[in-house]
C-alpha positions in Angstrom: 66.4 0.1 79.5 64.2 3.4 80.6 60.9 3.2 80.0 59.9 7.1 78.6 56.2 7.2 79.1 54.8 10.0 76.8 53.1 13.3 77.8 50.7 12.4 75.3 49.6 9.9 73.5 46.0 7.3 72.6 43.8 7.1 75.2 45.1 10.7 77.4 42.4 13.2 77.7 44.4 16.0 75.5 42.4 19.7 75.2 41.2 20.7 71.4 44.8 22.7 69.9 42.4 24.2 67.4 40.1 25.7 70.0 41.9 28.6 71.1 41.6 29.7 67.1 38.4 29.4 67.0 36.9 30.9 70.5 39.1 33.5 69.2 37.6 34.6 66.0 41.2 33.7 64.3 40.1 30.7 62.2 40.3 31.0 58.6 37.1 30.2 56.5 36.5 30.2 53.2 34.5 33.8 52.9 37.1 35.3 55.7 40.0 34.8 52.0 40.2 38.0 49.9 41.6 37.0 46.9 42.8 40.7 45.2 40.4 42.1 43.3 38.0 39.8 43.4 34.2 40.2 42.2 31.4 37.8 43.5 28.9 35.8 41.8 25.2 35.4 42.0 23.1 32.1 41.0 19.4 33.0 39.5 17.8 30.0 40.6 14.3 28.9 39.6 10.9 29.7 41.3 9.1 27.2 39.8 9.1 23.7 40.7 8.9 22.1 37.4 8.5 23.4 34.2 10.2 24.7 30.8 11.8 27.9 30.4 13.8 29.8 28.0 15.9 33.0 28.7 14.9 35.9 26.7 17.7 38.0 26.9 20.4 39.1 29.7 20.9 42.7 28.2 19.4 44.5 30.9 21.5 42.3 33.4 24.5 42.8 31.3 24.6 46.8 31.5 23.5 46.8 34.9 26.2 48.7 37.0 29.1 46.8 38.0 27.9 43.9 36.2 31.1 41.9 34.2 29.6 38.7 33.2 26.6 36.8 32.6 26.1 33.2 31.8 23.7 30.6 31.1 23.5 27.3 30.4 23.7 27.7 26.5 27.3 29.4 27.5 28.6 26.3 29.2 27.4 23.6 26.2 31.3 22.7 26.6 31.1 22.1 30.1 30.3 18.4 31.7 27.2 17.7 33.9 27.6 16.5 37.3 27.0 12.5 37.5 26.8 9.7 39.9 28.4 6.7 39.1 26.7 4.6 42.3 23.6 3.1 40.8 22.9 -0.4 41.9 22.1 -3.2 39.7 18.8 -3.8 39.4 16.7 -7.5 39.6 17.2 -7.7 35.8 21.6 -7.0 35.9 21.0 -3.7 34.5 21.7 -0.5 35.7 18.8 2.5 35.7 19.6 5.6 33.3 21.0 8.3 36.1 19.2 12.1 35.9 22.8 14.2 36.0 22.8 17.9 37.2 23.6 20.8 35.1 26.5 23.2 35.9 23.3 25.2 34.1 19.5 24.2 33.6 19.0 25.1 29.7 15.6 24.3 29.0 13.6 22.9 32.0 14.0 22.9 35.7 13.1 20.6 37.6 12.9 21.9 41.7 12.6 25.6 43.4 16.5 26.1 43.7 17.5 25.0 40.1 20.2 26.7 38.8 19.4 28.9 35.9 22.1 31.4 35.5 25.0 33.3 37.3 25.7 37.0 37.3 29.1 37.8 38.3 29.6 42.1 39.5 31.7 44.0 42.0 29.7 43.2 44.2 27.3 40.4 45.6 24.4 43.0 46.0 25.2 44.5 42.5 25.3 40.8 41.2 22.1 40.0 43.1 20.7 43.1 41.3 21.2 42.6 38.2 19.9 38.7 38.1 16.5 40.4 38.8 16.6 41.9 35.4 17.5 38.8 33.4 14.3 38.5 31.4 13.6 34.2 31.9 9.9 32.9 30.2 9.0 30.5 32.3 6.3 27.6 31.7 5.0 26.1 35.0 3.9 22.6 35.4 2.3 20.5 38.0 4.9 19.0 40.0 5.7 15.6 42.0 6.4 16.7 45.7 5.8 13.8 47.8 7.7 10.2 48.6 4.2 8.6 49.0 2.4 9.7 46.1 5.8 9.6 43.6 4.2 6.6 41.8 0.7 7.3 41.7 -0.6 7.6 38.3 -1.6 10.6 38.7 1.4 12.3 39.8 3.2 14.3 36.8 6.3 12.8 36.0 9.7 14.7 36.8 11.3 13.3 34.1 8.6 12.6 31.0 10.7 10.8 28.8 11.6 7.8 31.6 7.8 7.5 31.7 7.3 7.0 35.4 9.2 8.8 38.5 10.6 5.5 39.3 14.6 5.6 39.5 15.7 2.7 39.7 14.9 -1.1 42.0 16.9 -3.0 43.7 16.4 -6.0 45.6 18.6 -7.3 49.0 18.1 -11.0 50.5 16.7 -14.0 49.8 12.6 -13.8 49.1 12.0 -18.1 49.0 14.0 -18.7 52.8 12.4 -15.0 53.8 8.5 -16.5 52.8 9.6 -20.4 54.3 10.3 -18.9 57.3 6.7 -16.4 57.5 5.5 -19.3 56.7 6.0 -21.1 59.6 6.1 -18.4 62.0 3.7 -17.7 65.2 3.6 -14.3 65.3 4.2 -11.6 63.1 4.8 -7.8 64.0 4.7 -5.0 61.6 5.5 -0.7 61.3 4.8 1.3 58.5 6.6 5.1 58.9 8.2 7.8 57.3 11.9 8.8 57.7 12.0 12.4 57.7 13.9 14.7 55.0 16.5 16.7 57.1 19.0 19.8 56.1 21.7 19.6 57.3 22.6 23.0 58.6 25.9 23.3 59.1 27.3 26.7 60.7 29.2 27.7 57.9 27.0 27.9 54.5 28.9 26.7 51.6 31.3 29.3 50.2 33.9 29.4 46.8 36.5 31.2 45.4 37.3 30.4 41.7 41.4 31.6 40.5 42.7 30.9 36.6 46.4 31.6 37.3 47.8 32.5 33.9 51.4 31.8 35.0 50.7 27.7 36.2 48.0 27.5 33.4 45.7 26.2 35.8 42.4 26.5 38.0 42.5 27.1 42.0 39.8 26.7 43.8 38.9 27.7 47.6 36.3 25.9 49.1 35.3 24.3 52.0 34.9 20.4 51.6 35.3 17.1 53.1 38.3 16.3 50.9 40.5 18.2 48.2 40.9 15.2 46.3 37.6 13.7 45.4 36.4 17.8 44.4 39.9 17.8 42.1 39.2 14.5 40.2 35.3 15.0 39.6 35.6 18.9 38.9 38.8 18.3 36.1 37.1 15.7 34.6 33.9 14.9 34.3 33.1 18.7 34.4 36.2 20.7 32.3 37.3 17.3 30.9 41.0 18.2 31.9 44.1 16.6 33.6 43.7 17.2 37.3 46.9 18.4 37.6 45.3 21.3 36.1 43.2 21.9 38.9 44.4 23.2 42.5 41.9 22.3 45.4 42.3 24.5 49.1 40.2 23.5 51.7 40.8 26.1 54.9 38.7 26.1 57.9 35.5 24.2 57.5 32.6 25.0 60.3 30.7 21.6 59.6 29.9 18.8 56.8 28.3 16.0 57.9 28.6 14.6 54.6 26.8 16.9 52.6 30.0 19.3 51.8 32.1 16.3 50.2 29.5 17.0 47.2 30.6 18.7 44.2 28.0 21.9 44.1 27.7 24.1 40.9 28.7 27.0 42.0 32.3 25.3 41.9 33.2 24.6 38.2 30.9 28.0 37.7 33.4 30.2 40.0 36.1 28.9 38.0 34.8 29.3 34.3 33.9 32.9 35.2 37.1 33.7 36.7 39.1 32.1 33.8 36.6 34.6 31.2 37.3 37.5 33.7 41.1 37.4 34.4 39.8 37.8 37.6 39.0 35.5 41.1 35.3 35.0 41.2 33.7 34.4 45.1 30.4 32.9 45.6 28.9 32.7 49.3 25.7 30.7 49.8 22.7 32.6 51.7 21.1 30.3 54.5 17.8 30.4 52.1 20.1 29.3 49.2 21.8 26.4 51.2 17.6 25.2 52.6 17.0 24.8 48.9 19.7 23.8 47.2 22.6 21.7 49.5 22.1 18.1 49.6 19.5 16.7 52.0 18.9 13.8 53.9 17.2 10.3 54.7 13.3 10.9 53.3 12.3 7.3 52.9 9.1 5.4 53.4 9.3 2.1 54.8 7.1 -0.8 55.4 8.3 -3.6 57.5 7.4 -7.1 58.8 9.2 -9.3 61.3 8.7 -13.1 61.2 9.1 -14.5 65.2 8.8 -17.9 66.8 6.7 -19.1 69.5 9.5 -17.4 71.4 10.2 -14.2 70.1 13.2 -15.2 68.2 13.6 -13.5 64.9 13.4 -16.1 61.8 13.2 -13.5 59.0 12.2 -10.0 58.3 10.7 -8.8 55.1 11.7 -4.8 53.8 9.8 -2.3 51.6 11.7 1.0 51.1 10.8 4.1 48.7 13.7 6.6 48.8 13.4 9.8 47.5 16.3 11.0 45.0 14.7 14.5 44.7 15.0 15.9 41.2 18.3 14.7 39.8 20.8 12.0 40.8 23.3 13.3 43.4 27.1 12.2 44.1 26.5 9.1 46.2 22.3 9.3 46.3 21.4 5.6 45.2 23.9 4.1 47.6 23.0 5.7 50.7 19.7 2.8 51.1 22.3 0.5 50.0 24.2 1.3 52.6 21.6 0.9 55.0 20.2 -1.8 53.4 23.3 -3.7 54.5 22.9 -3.3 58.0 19.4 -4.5 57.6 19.6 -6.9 60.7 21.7 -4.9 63.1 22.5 -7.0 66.4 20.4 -9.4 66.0 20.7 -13.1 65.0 17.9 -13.3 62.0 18.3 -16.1 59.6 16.9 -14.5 56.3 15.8 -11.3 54.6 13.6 -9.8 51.7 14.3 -6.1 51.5 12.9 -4.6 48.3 14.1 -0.4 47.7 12.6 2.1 45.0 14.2 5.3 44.4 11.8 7.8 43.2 12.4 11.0 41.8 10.1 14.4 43.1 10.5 17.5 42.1 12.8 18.3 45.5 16.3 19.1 46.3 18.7 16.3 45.5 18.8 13.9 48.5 22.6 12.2 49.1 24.7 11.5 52.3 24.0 12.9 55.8 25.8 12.0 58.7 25.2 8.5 59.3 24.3 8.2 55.7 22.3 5.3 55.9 22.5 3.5 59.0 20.7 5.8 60.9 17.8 4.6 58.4 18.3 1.1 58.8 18.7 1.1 62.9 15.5 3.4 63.3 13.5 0.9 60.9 14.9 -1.8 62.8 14.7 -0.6 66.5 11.4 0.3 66.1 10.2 -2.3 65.0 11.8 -4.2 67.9 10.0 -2.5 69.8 6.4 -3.3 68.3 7.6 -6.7 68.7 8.1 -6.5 72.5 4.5 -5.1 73.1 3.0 -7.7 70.5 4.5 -10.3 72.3 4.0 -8.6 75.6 7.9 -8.8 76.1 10.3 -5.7 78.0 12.2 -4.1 75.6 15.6 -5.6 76.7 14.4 -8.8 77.0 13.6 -9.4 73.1 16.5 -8.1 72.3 18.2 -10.3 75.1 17.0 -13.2 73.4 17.8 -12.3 70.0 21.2 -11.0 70.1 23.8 -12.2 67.8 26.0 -14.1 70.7 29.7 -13.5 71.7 30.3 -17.4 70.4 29.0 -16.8 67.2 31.8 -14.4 66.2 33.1 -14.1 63.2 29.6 -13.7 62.4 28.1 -13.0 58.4 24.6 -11.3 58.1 22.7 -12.1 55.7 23.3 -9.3 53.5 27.1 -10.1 53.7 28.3 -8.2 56.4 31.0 -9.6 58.1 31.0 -8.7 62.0 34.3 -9.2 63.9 33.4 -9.2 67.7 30.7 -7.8 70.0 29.2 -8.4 73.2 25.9 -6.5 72.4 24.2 -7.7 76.0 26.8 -6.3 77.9 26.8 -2.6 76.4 23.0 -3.4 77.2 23.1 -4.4 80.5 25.6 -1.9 81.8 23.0 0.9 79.9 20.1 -0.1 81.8 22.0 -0.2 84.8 23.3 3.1 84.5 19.9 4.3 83.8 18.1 2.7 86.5 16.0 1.2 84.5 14.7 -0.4 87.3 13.2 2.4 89.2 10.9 3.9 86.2 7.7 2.4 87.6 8.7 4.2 90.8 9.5 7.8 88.1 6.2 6.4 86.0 4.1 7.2 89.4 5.6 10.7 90.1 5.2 12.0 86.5 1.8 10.5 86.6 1.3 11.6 90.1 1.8 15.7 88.2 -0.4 14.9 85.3 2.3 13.8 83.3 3.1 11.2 81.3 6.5 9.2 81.1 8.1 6.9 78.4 11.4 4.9 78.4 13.1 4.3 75.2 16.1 2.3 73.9 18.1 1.3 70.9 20.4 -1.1 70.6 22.5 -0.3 67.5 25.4 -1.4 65.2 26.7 0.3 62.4 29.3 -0.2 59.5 32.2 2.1 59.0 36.2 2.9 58.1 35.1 1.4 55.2 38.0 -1.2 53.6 40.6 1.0 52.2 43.4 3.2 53.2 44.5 6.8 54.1 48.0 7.3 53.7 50.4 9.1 56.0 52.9 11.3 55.3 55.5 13.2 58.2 58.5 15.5 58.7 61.0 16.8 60.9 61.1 20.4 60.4 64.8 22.5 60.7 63.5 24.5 64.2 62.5 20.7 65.3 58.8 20.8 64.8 57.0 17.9 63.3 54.2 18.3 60.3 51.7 15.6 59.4 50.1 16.0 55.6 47.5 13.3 55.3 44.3 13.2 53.2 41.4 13.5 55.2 39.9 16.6 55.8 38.2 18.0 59.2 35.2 19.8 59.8 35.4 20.7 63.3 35.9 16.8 64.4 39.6 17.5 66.0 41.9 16.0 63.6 44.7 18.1 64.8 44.7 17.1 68.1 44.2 13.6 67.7 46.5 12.9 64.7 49.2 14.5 67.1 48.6 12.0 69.8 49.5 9.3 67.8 52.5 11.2 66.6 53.5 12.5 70.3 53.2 8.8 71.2 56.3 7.8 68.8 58.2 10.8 68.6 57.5 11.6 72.4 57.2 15.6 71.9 54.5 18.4 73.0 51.7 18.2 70.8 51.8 21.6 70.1 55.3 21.3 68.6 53.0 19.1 65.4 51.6 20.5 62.9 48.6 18.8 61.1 47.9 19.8 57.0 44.8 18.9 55.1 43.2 20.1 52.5 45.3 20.9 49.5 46.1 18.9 46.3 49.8 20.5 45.9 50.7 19.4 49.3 49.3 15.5 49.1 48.8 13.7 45.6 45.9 11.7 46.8 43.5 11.1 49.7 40.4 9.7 50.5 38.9 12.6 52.4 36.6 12.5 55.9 34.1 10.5 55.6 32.1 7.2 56.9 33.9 7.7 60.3 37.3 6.5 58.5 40.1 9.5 59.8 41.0 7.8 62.6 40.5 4.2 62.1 42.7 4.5 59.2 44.0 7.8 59.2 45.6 7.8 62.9 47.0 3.5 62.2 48.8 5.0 59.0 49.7 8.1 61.3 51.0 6.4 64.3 52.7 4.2 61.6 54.7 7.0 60.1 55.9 8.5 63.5 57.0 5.2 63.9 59.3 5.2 60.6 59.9 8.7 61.2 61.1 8.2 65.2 63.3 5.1 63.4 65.3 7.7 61.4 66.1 10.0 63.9 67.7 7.4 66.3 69.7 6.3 63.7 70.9 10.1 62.6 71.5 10.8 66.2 73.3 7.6 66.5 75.9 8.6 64.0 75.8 12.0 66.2 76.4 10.6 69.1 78.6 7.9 68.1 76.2 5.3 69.6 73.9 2.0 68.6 70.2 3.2 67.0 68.7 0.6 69.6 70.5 2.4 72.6 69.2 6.0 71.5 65.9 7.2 72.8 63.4 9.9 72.5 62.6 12.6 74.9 60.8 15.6 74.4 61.9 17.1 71.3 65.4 15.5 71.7 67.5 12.2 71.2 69.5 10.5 74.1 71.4 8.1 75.2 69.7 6.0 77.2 70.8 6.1 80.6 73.2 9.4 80.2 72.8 13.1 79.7 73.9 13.0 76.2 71.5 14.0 73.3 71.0 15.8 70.2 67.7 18.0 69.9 65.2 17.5 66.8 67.0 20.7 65.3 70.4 19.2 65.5 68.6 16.2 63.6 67.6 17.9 60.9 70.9 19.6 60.5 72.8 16.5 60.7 70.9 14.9 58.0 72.4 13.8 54.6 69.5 13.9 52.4 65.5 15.5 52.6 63.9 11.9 52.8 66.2 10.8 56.0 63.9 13.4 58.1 60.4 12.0 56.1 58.2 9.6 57.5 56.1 7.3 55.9 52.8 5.2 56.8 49.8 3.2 55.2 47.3 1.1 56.8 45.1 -1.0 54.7 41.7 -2.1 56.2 40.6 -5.0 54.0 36.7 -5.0 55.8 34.6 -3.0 57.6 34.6 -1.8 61.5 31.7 -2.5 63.7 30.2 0.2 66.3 28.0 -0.8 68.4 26.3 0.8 71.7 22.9 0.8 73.4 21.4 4.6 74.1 18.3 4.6 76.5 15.9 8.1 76.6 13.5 8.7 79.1 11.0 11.6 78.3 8.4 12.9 80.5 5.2 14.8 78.4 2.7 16.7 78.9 -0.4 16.0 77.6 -2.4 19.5 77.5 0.3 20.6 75.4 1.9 17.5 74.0 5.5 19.3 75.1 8.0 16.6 75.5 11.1 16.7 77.8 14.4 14.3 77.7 15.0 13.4 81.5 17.6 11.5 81.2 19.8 10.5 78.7 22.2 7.3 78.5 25.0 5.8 76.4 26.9 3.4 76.7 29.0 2.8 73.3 31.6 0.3 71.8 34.0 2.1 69.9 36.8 -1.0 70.2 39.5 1.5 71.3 39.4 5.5 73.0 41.7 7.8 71.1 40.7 10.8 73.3 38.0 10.9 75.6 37.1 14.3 75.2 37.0 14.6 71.6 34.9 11.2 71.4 32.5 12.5 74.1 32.3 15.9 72.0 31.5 13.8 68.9 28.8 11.5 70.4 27.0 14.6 72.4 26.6 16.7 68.4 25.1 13.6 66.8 22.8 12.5 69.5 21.4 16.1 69.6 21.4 15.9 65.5 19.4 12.3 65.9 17.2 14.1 68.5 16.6 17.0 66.1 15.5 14.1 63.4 13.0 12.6 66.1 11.3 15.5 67.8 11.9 18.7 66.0 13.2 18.7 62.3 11.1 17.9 59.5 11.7 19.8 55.6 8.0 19.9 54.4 7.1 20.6 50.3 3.5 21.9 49.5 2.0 20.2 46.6 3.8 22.3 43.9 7.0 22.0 44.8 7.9 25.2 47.2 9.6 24.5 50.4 7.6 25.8 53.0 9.9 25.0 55.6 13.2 26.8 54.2 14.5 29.3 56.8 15.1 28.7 61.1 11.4 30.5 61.1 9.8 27.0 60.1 12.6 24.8 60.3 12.8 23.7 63.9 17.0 22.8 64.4 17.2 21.1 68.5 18.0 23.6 70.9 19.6 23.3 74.5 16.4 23.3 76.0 15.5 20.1 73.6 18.6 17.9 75.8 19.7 17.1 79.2 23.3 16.4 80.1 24.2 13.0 78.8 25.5 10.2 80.6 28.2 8.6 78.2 30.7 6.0 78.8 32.1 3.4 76.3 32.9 -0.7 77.2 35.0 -1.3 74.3 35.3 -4.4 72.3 39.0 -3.9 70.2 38.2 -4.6 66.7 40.1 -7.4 65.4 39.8 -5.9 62.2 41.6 -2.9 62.8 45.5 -2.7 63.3 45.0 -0.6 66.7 41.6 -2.4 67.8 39.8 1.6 66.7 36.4 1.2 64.9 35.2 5.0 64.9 32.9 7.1 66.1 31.5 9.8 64.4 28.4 8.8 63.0 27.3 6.8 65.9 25.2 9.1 67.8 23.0 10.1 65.6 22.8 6.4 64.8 21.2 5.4 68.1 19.6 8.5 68.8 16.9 8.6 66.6 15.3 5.3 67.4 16.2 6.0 71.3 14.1 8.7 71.6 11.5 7.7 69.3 11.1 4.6 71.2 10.7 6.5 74.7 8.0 9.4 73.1 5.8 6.2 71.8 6.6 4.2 74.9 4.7 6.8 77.0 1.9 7.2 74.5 1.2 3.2 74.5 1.2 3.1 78.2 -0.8 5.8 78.3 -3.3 6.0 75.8 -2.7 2.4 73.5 -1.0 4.5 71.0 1.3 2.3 69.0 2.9 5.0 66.5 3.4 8.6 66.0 5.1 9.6 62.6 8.5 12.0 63.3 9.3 14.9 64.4 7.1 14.2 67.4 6.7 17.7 67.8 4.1 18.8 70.5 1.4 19.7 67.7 1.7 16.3 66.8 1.8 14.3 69.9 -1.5 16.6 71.0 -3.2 15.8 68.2 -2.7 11.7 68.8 -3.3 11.9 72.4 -6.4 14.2 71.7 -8.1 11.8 69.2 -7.1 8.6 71.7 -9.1 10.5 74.1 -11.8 10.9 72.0 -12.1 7.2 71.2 
């Protein structure tokens, strides 16, 4: 039989379909809909940090022109509050009391950015207008701003009647084997840091449009998200306490999430309670001030960690103390995010036993929940670093601690302590090939040139792992069209990642047609009853499996409809582009002619569900070298290098497109970005004037190449890739800025971002001493 090799298909290098849209200026965001006659709404948020307040009257708001509704918080008694349902059990069994968020503050607020009413008018400006002349009495107190100082006595509390800011404890490991094993150690190397608050700062601010269609007797709402169906079930019922039937999600175009936009935000179930009162659709479109202050941020943690080596350098046990900050309420996913991290505690190495201790605390802050990575960027900068203290302790190279404790090919299947369960790796030899491909060899000769110009040079690397396509499924659903097209409805959701490119290689690959002849739809509850959304790096580990799989059951039915066509055996029929043939002859049937010939609607459906019972494993080594210079403490990334295990390629270009954003994102965390409170609460840093995102000039041109490992837990060997490199990042360049300062100057830390201020400052006092 004829072997038809696909045009495309896993593993080709297939251009972005969605690109020409977009270059274009055709794409369709949420603020570019205009629902008929729709108003726009307005959010008073609070000024204060902390605080009572009471609102003592809306009148003047209410007869301000173009003005249709007011509300606050005692007009939505009826309305649910946002809640988490993550918390961790605690060392007692029990779970802390979670701080749920408002759709309304009603009598305190409790961080600048609370919401404390919303003015809906014609227009935004006349809505913004009249919110100035809602008359709100507000009582200011002293509020808790900072990780550190959360649990000092003398820090007010946010929330009085929990009688300290302390959210809730949790406790990973096994102390007794963690304090045996310090007990008998020869060396012992230690770090204490903080892990920087981020904002995410995606292109397109967060945007709404609320719809009560009289007709359906239901709710539709327009936003963009990281998945319909998570929004739909929280929204209906924990907030309006309805069937979710009764609520319709769209999600269009999305310009970004990276985990913040799968949150449920108030300005949702607000858009649609106004707009059911109004008879009318209600938009709200967040400011770039509103999204600094009020969308979810990220990591802000302060860690203290120990590593327990032998006479060696071999790891025997490592000992955790972690303070995260929840910010002022609870969020979606908040507690678990340290869990998550806390999980990966010992990376790629082979250590026999941990003691990891975390603290939520909650400030007086924006919310803190998932950003991309979403813990394990927390756990592998804790850990790399620390590594690295270990190699100048022990007067070690960086690779060769790390060379000696690795978690070996021969160990695999390997269980970490915390539970983990690792399929395959070869850890050394993604390490080996990096420093090869970085010439890590020749830096002394580089280390004399930069020093040679008054410069000074650093080399940095991390050798990561990360968890992800978390056990679960994503199911698949495809059809033949009547002109012969093909449409995919599945239930994740992109945000710029690709999704209809790659889902239509795996479906070119079966059905052996153009990709431009598939269409790809996310991102509405009446098309799909129920999917898990983007997230955790899981589209394409489980998404594409149960995509390929339903082109598979899809191709099945057309051979055996054009085998009754062409009076022929199903196993004799194959499929060429767009068409069904006799193999070996000129006779065939187009995808057209399928469709036509079939008896009934589910002959031309295709079906598919892959169900991950564990984990995938990602794994890579990034080296940075940096050169700076120390009258101005300016640093600049030489060279950059990657080499990644992602088990299987899908695309090339669209995995090289998503490591090159999130190692620029984990380079923003480590040199540039930092969100900075003052004492009472204000964020000083909310606007690109004092918020310092990476630029171009902040990069070089990466060198990137994967040696895949397949995953043995995945069907097709895939074990994802978008989180990854802001995973490795981080600690990579980290590593390389205090690699230059130790040879240098003896200095062992700097805190992040190591902005030039910063790195001045420490090499200006090293001088000194």
């Amino acid at each position: 039989m004829t072997v038809v090799t696909p045009k495309f298909g896993m593993g080709a290098s297939v251009l972005r379909v969605e690109d020409q849209t977009f270059i274009t200026g055709r794409g369709r965001y949420t603020d570019d809909i205009r629902a008929a006659d729709h108003l726009h709404g307005y959010v008073l948020r609070s000024q204060i940090a902390n605080g009572s307040f009471k609102v003592v009257s809306t009148k003047a708001a209410e007869a301000a022109p173009g003005v249709r509704l007011v509300l606050t918080g005692a007009d939505l008694k009826h309305l649910g509050d946002l809640k988490s349902d993550v918390m961790q059990r605690q060392p007692d069994g029990t779970k802390a009391p979670t701080r749920d968020i408002p759709i309304l503050c009603r009598d305190r607020v409790h961080y600048v950015g609370d919401a404390v009413a919303f003015v809906v008018a014609d227009t935004r400006a006349l809505a913004q207008d009249a919110a100035e002349l809602i008359e709100v009495d507000y009582d200011a107190e002293e509020a808790a701003a900072g990780t550190a100082s959360a649990l000092d006595e003398a820090t007010p509390l946010v929330w009085p009647e929990l009688k300290s800011n302390r959210a809730f404890t949790y406790h990973v490991g096994d102390k007794s084997k963690s304090e045996a094993a310090f007990a008998k150690a020869k060396h012992v190397s230690k770090v204490a840091f903080y892990n920087n608050r981020l904002v995410c700062n995606y292109m397109e601010a967060r945007s709404a449009i609320g719809e009560w269609k009289v007709s359906e007797d239901r709710y539709v709402l327009t936003t963009g998200s990281q998945g319909v169906h998570s929004m739909q079930y929280i929204i209906a019922g924990q907030v309006f306490g309805i069937d979710p039937k009764k609520l319709r999600v769209v999600t269009p175009d999305v310009g970004g999430g990276f985990g913040p936009k799968s949150f449920v935000y108030r300005e949702y179930p607000l858009v649609l309670e106004a707009a059911k009162r109004l008879g009318r659709p209600v938009k709200w479109t967040c400011d770039r001030t509103e999204h600094f202050l009020t969308d979810a941020q990220g990591r802000d943690n302060i860690v203290e960690a120990q590593m327990a080596m032998d006479a060696d350098g071999r790891f025997l046990a490592l000992k955790v103390d972690l303070i995260a900050n929840m910010g002022a309420y609870v969020s979606q996913y908040g507690p678990f995010i340290p869990y998550i991290g806390v999980s990966m505690t010992t990376g790629v190495y082979d250590i026999g036993a941990i003691d990891v201790s975390v603290t939520g605390v909650y400030t007086n802050t924006c919310p803190v929940d998932a950003y991309r990575g979403a813990g394990r960027p927390e756990a592998a900068l804790l850990l790399e670093k620390l590594v690295d203290t270990c190699a100048r302790d022990l007067g070690l190279g960086y690779d060769e601690i790390r060379r000696r404790n690795f978690v070996r090919p021969e160990q695999f299947p390997y269980t970490t302590p915390t539970g983990r369960k690792y399929d395959v790796g070869e850890f050394e030899g993604h390490m080996n090939q990096a420093i090869e491909r970085a010439d890590w060899k020749s830096f002394e000769k580089r280390l004399k040139q930069s020093a040679a110009e008054g410069k000074i040079r650093g080399l940095g690397m991390a050798t990561y792992i990360e968890a992800c396509a978390f056990a679960g499924s994503e199911p698949a659903h495809v059809e033949l069209n009547g002109d012969g097209t093909v449409t995919l409805f599945i239930g994740t959701q992109t945000n710029g990642q690709g999704h209809a490119t790659a889902y239509a290689q795996f479906l070119a690959e079966k059905l052996n047609i153009g990709i431009e002849r598939i269409k790809v739809h996310q991102g509405d509850t009446d098309r799909l009853a129920a999917g898990g959304g983007t997230g955790g790096s899981r589209s394409i580990p489980l998404g594409g499996v149960s995509t390929s799989r339903a082109g598979e059951d899809l191709a099945e039915k057309i051979k055996r409809i054009a085998a009754d066509e062409l009076e022929a055996s199903a196993a004799d029929i194959e499929l060429v582009d767009g068409s069904a043939r006799i193999v070996g002859t000129d006779r065939s049937v187009s995808f057209a002619g399928i469709a036509k010939a079939a008896k009934k609607p589910d002959d031309l459906k295709g079906f598919g569900e892959f169900v991950q019972d564990e984990a995938t494993y990602p794994n890579g080594t990034h080296i940075c070298e940096v050169e700076i210079d120390p009258d101005t403490g300016g640093t600049e990334i030489l060279r950059y290098t990657i080499v990644d295990d992602f088990g299987a390629t899908v695309n090339p270009i669209l995995l090289a497109g998503q490591v090159h954003g999130g190692v620029v994102q984990g380079i923003g965390q480590a040199l540039t970005e930092d969100s900075i409170y003052s004492e009472d609460g204000q964020l000083l840093t909310a606007s690109f004037m004092d918020y310092a995102m990476p630029r171009a000039d902040n990069v070089p041109s990466f060198h990137f190449e994967t040696r895949n490992v397949p995953s043995t837990t995945n069907a097709m060997g895939i074990k994802g890739a978008g989180e990854a490199g802001t995973i490795g990042s981080t600690p990579a360049a980290l590593n390389a800025v205090t690699d230059a300062l130790y040879r240098a100057y003896g200095i062992r830390h700097i805190e992040m971002p190591a902005t030039p201020a910063r790195i001045w400052t420490a090499i200006t006092e090293a001088r000194s001493e």
